[in-house]
PDB file with one MODEL, atoms N, CA, C and O in Angstrom:
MODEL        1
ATOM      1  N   UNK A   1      13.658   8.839 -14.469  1.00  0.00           N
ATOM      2  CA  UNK A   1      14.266   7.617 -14.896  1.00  0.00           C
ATOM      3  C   UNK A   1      13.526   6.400 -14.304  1.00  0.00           C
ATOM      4  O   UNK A   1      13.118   5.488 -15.023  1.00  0.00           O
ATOM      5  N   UNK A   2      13.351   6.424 -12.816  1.00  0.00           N
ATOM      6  CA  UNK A   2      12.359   5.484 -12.009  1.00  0.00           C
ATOM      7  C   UNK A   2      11.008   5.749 -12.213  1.00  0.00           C
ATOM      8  O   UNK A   2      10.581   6.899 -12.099  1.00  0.00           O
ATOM      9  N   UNK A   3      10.299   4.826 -12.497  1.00  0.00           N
ATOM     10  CA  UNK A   3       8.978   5.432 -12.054  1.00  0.00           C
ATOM     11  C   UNK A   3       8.250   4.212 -10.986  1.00  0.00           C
ATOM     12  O   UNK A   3       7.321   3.530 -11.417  1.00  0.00           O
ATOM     13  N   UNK A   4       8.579   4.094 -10.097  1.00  0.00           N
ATOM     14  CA  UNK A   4       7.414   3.587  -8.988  1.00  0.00           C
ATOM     15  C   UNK A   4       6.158   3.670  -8.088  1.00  0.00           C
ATOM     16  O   UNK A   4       6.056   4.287  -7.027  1.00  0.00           O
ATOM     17  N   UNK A   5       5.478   3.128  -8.548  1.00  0.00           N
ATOM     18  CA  UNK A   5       4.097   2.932  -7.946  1.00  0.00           C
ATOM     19  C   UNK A   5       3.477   2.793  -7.155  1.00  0.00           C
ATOM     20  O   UNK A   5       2.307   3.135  -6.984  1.00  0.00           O
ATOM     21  N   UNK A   6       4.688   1.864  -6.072  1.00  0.00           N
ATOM     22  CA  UNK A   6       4.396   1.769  -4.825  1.00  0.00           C
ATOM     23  C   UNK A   6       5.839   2.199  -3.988  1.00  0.00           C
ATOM     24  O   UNK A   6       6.961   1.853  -4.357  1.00  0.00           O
ATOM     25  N   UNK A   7       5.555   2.992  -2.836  1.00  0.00           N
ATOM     26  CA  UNK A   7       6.688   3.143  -2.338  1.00  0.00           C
ATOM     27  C   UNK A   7       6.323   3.045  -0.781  1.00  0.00           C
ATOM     28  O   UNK A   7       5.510   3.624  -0.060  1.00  0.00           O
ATOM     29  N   UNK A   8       7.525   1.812  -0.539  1.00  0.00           N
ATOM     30  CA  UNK A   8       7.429   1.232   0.949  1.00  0.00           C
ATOM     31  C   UNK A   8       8.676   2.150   1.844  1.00  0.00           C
ATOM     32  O   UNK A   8       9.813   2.396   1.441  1.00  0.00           O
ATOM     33  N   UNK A   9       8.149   2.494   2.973  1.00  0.00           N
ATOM     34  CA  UNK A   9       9.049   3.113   4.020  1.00  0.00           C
ATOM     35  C   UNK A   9       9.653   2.525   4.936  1.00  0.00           C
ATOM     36  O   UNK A   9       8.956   1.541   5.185  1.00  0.00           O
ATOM     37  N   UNK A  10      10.545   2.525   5.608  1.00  0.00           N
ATOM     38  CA  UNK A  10      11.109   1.979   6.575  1.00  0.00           C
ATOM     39  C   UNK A  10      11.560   2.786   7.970  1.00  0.00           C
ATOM     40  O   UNK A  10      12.755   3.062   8.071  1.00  0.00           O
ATOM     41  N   UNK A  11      10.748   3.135   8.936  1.00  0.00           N
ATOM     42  CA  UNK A  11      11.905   4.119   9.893  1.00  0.00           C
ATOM     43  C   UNK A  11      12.803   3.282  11.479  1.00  0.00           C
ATOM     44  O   UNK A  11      12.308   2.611  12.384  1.00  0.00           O
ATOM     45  N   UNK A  12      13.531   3.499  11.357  1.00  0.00           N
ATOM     46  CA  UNK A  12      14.142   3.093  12.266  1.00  0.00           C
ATOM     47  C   UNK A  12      14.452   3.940  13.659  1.00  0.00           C
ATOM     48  O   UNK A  12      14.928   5.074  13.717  1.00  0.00           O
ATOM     49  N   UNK A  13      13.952   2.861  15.060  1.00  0.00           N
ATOM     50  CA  UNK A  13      14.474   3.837  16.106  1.00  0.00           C
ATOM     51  C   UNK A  13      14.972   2.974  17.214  1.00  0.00           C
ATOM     52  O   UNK A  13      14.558   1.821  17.093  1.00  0.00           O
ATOM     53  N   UNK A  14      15.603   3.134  18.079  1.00  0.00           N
ATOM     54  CA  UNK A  14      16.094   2.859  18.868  1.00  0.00           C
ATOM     55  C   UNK A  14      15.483   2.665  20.463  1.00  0.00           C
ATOM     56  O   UNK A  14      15.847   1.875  21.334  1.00  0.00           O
ATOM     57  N   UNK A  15      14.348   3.767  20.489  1.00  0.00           N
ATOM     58  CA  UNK A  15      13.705   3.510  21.814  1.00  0.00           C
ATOM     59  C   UNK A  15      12.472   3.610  21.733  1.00  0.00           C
ATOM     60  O   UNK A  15      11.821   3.720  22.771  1.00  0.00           O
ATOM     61  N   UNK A  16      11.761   3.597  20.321  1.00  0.00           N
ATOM     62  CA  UNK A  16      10.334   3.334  19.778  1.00  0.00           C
ATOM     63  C   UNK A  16       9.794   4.432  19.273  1.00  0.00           C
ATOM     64  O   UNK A  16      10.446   5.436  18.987  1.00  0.00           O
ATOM     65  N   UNK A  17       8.260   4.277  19.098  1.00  0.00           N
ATOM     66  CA  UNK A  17       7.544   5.351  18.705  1.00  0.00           C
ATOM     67  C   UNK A  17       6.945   6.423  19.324  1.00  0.00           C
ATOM     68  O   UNK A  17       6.730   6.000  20.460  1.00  0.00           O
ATOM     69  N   UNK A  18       6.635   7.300  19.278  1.00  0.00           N
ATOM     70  CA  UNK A  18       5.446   8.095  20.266  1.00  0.00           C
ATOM     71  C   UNK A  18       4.418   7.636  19.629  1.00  0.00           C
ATOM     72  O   UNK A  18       4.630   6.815  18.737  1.00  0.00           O
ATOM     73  N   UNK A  19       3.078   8.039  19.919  1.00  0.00           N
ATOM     74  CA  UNK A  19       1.958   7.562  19.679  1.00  0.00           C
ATOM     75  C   UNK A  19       1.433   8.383  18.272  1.00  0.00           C
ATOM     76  O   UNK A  19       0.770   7.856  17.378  1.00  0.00           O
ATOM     77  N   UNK A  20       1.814   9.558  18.293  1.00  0.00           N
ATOM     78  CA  UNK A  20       1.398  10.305  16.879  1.00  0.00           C
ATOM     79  C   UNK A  20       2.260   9.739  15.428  1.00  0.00           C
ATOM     80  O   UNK A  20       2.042   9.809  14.218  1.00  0.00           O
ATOM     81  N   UNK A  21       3.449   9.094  16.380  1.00  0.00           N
ATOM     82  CA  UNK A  21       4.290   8.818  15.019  1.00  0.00           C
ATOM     83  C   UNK A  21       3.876   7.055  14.414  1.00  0.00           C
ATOM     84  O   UNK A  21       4.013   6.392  13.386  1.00  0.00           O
ATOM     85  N   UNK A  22       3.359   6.908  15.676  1.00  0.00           N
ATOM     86  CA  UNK A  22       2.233   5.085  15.419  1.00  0.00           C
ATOM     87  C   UNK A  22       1.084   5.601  14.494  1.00  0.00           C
ATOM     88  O   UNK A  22       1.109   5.299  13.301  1.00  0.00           O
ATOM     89  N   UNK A  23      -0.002   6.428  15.045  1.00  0.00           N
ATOM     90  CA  UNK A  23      -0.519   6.765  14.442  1.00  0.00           C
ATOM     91  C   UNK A  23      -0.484   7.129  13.040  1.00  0.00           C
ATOM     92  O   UNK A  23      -1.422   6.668  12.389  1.00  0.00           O
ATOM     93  N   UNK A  24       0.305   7.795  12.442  1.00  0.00           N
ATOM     94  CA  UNK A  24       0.575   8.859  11.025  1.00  0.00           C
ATOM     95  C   UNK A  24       1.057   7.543  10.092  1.00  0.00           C
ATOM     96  O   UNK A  24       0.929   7.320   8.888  1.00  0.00           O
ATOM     97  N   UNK A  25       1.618   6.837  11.091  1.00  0.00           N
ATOM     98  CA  UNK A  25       2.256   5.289  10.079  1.00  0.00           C
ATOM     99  C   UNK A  25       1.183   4.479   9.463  1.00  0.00           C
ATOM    100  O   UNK A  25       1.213   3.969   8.344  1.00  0.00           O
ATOM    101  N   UNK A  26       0.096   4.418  10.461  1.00  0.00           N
ATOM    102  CA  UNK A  26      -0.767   3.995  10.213  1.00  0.00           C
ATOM    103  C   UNK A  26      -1.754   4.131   9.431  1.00  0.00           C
ATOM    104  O   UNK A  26      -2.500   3.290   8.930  1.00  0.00           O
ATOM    105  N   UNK A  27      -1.712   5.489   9.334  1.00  0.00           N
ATOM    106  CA  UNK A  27      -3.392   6.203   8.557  1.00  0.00           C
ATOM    107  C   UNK A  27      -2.152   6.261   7.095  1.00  0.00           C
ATOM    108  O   UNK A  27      -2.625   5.877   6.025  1.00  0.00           O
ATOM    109  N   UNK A  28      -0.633   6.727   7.083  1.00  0.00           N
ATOM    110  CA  UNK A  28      -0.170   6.740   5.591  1.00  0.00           C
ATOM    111  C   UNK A  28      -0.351   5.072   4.743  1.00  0.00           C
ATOM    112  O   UNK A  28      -0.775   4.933   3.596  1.00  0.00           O
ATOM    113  N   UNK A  29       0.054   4.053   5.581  1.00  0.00           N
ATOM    114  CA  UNK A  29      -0.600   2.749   5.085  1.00  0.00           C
ATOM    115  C   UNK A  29       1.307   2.032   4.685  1.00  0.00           C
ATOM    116  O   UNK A  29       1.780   0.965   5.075  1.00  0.00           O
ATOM    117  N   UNK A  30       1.779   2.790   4.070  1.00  0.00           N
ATOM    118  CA  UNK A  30       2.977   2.593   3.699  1.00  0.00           C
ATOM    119  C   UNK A  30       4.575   2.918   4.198  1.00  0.00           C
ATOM    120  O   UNK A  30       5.541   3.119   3.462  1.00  0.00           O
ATOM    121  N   UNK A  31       4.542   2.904   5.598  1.00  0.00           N
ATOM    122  CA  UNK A  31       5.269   3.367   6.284  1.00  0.00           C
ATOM    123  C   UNK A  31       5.371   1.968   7.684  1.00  0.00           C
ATOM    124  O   UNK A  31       4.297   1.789   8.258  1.00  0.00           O
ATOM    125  N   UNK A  32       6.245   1.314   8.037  1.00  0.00           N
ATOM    126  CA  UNK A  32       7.248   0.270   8.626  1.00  0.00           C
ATOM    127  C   UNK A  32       7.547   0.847   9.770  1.00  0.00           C
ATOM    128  O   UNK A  32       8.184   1.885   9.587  1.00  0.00           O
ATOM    129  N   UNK A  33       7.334   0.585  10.945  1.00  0.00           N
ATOM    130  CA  UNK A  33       7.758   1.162  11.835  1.00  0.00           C
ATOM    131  C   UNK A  33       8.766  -0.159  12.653  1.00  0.00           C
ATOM    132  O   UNK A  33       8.160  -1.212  12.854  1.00  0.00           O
ATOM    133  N   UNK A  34      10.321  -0.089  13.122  1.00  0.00           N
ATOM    134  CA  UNK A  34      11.086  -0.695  13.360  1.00  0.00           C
ATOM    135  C   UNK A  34      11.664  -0.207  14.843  1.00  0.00           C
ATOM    136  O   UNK A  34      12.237   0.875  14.974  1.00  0.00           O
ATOM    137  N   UNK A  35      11.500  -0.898  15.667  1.00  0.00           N
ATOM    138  CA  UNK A  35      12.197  -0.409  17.256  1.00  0.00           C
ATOM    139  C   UNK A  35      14.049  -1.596  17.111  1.00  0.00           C
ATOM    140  O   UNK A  35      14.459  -2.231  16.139  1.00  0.00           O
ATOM    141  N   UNK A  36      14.434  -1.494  17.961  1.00  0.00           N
ATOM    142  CA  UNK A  36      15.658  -1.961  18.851  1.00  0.00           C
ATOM    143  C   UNK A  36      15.284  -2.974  19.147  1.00  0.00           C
ATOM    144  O   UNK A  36      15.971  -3.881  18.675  1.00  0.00           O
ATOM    145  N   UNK A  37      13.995  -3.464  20.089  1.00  0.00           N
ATOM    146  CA  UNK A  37      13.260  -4.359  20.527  1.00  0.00           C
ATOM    147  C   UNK A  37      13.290  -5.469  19.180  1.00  0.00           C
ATOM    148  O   UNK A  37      14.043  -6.439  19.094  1.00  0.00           O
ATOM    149  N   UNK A  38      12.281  -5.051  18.187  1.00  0.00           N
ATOM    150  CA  UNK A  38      12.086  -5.673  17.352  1.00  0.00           C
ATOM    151  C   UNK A  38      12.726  -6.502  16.199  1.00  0.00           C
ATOM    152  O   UNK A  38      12.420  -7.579  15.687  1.00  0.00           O
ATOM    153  N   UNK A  39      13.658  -5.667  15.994  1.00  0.00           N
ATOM    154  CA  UNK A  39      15.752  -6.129  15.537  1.00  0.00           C
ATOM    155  C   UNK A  39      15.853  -7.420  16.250  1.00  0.00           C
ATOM    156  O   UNK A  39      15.647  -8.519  15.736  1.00  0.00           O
ATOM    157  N   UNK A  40      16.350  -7.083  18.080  1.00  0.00           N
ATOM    158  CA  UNK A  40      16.379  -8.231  18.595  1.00  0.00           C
ATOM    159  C   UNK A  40      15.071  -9.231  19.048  1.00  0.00           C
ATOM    160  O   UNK A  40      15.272 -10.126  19.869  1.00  0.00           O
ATOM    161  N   UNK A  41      14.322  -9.113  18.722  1.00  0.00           N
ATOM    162  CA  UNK A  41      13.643 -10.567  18.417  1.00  0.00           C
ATOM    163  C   UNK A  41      13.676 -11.458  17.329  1.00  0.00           C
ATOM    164  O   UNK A  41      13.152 -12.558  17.504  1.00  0.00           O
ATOM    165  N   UNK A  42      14.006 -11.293  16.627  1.00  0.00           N
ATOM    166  CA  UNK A  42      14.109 -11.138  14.686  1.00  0.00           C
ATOM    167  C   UNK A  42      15.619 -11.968  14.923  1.00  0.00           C
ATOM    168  O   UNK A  42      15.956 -13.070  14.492  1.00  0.00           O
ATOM    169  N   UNK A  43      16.241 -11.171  15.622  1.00  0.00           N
ATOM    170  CA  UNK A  43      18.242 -11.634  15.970  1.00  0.00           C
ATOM    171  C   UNK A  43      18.072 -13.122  16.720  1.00  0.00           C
ATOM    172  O   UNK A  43      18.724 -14.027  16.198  1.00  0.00           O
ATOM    173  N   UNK A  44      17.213 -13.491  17.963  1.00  0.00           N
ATOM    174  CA  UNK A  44      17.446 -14.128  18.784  1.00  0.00           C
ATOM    175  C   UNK A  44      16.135 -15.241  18.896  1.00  0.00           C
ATOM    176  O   UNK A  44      15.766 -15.706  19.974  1.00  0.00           O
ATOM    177  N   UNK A  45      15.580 -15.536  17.730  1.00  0.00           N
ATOM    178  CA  UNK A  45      14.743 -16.099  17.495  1.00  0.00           C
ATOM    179  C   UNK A  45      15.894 -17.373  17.028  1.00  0.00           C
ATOM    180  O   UNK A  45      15.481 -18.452  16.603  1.00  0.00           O
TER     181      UNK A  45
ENDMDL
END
């Protein structure tokens, strides 16, 4: 029924990334990586 072309990711965490999961975000191109940290800067700006 959808057909999309581009598909953006979002993951959410609470106490960050490990380094393989920075990595894999990186080399997929389309993948958002979101900490706790980053929420509240975004909040308290």
């Amino acid at each position: 029924m959808f057909h999309y072309h581009k598909i953006q990711l979002y993951l959410f965490a609470k106490k960050g990334f490990t380094k393989g999961c920075v990595d894999a975000a990186e080399k997929m191109g389309n993948v958002m990586l979101v900490s706790y940290k980053d929420i509240l800067r975004k909040v308290t700006k």
